[in-house]
N, C-alpha and C positions, 0 to 999 in steps of 0.2 A: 255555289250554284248561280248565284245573282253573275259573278264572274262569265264562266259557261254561257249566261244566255247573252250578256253584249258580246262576246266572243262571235256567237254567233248571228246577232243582229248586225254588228257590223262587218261581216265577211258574207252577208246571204248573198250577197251579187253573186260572189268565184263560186257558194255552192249551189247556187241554181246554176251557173252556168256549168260546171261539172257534171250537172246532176243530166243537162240537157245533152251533154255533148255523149255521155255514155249513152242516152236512148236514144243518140243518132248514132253511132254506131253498132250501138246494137240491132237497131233494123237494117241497118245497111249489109252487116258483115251475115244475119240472118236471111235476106231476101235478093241478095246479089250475088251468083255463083262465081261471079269474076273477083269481085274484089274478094269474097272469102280464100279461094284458093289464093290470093297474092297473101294473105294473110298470113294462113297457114306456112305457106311455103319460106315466107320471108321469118315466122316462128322456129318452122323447123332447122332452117339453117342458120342461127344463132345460136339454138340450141348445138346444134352437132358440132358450130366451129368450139361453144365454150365447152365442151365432153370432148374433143377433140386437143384444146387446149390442155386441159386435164390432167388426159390421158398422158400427153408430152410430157409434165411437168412430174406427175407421176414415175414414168419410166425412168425420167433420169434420175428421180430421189434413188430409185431403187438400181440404179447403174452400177455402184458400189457391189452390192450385194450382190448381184449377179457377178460379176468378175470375179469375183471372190469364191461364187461356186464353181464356176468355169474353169480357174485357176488349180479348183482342190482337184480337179476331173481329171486337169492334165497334169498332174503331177502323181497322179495315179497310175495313170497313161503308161508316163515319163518311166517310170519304177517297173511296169510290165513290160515294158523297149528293151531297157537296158538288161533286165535279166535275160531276156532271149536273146538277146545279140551276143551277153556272156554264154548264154546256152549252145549255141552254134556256135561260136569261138573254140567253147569247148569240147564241141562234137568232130567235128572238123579235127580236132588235136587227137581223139580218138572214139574211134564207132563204134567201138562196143559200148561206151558208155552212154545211157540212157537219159534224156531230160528231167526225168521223176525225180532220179540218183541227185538230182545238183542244188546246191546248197543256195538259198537268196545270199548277193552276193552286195548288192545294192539297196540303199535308203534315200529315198527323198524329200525332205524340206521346202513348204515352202515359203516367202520373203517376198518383201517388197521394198524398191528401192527408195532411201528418204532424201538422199544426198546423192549426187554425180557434180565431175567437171568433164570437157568435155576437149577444151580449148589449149590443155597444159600440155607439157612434156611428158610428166608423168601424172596419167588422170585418177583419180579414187571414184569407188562406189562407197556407198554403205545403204547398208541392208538391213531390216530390223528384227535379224534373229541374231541370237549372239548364244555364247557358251550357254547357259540357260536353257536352249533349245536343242543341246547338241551338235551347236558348229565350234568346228577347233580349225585350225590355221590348216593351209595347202590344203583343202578341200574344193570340188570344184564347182562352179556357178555356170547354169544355164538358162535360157528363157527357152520363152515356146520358139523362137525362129534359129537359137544355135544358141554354141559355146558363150558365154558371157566372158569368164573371170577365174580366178584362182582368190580364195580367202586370203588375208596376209596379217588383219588382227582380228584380236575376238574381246567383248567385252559381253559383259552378262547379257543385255538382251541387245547388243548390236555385233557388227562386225565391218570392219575393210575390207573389200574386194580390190586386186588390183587386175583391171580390166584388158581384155583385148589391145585396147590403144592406149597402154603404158608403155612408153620403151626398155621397161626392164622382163616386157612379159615374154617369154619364149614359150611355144604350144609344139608340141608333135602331132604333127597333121604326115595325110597321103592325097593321093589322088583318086577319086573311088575309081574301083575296080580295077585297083593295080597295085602294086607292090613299089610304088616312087613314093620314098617318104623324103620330109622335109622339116623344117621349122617354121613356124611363123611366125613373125617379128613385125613391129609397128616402126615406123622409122618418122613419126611428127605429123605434124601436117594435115590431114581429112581426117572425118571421124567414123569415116565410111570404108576404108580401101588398109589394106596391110599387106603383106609381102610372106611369102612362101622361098626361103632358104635351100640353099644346100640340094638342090634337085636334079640328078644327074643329067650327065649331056645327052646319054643313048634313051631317054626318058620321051615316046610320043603323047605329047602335049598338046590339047586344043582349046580355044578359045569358049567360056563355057561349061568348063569339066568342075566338080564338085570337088572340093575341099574336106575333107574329115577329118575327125581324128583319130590317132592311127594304135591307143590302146596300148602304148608302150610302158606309160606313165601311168601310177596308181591314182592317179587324179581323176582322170575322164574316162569312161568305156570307151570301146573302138567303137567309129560309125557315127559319132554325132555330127552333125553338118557345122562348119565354121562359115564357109563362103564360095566365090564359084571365080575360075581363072577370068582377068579381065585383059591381060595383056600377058604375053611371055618374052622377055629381055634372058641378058646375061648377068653376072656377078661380075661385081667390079675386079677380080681376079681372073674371068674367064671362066673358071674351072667347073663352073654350075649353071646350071639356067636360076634367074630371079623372077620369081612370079609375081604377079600385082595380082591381088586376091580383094574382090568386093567382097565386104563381108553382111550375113545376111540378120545379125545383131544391128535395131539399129540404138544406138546410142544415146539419141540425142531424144528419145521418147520412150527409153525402157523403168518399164513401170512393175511388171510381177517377174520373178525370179523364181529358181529352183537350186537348194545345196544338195550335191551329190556324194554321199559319205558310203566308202566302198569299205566294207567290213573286212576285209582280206585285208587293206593298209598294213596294219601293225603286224602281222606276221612277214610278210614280205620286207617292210625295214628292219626289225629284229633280225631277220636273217640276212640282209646284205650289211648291216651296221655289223653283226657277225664276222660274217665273211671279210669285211676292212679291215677290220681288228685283227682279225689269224696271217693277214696278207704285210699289214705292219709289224706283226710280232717277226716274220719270219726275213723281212729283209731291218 
């Protein structure tokens, strides 16, 4: 106690002086409508900038979690696309058959990328679902903007994509709304731009026209977007136009993925693995 009171014999200047400087502003900010509103005003907007601050710091905690929903929405989406594009594919093939009638044809997954290069000859992804989740090899990979990839290994919960701009990846693409198909091949170099093969000569081609794929292959549906013509050339043979193809994957910032696992696969290989087999037996 004794302590306490020199405590406070020896600091009574600062609190008289505190004590005074409060009942001067207390009358001031009480009997002056000018300085009170500077008051307030200069309160309230500290206040708002640190709720403000907050607020920012908040939202990105939760930036995660939000992509994450965003992401399940469109892979949702993604799964609804692809059955009705099969659906009209296979309406188209014939009319009597009914939409009800048609079997889900498509699954989607989805991933996020942990590894990419970007810079190589031949580039890798990895993704982090793997057999575990249901991905096995030659499955196909897409994001929200287009085609990604093709799977090429699988470990329990990862897997290799071998992307877009690998030069060993060959894709069957067309041109929407027409019947010119091609390949698309990466040939080094950007991690933006790739090449559309094989394209006939009598094929009208413009600068701008939409890239797909053209559903040949039990990998991809038909209809997904790969990229858009940025120039049209020839083959170094002549005998084809060679497209430069923007692609609208972009690479160098791809963060959420989707595995496309087409439940029809295994019967379609069974039966051309079939059909090889009867066609060697006989010669």
């Amino acid at each position: 106690m004794r302590n306490l009171l020199d405590f406070l014999f020896n600091f009574k200047h600062w609190f008289l002086f505190i004590f005074l400087e409060f009942i001067c502003l207390t009358v001031l900010f009480n009997h002056d409508g000018y300085q009170k509103s500077v008051y307030f005003t200069t309160a309230n907007e500290a206040v708002g900038s640190t709720y403000s601050l907050i607020s920012s710091v908040t939202s990105y905690l939760n930036l995660s979690t939000e992509n994450q929903s965003l992401e399940a929405k469109n892979e949702e989406l993604r799964k609804q696309l692809y059955e009705l594009q099969q659906q009209v594919y296979e309406l188209k093939k014939d009319s009597n058959r009914h939409i009800s009638g048609l079997a889900p044809k498509y699954n989607v997954v989805s991933a996020q990328v942990v590894g990419a290069t970007t810079h190589k000859s031949n580039n890798l992804l990895t993704i982090n679902k793997g057999s575990a989740d249901g991905i096995k090899e030659e499955m196909g990979v897409v994001s929200s903007n287009g085609v990604v990839g093709i799977v090429y290994l699988t470990s329990s919960h990862y897997s290799i994509v071998i992307p877009i701009i690998n030069t060993t990846s060959k894709i069957s693409c067309k041109l929407r709304g027409t019947q010119n198909f091609g390949t698309l091949q990466w040939f080094k170099g950007r991690a933006d731009v790739a090449y559309m093969t094989d394209v006939p000569r009598h094929s009208q081609v413009e600068k701008g026209e939409v890239v797909l794929t053209n559903g040949y292959s039990d990998i991809f549906p038909p209809g997904i977007p790969i990229g858009f013509v940025i120039e049209k050339g020839d083959s170094p043979d002549g005998m084809s136009y060679l497209l430069k193809v923007g692609l609208y994957t972009k690479f160098e910032t791809i963060r959420e993925v989707s595995v496309i696992t087409n439940y029809n696969k295994p019967e379609r290989k069974a039966l051309e693995s079939k059909a090889d087999s009867l066609l060697n037996n006989i010669n």
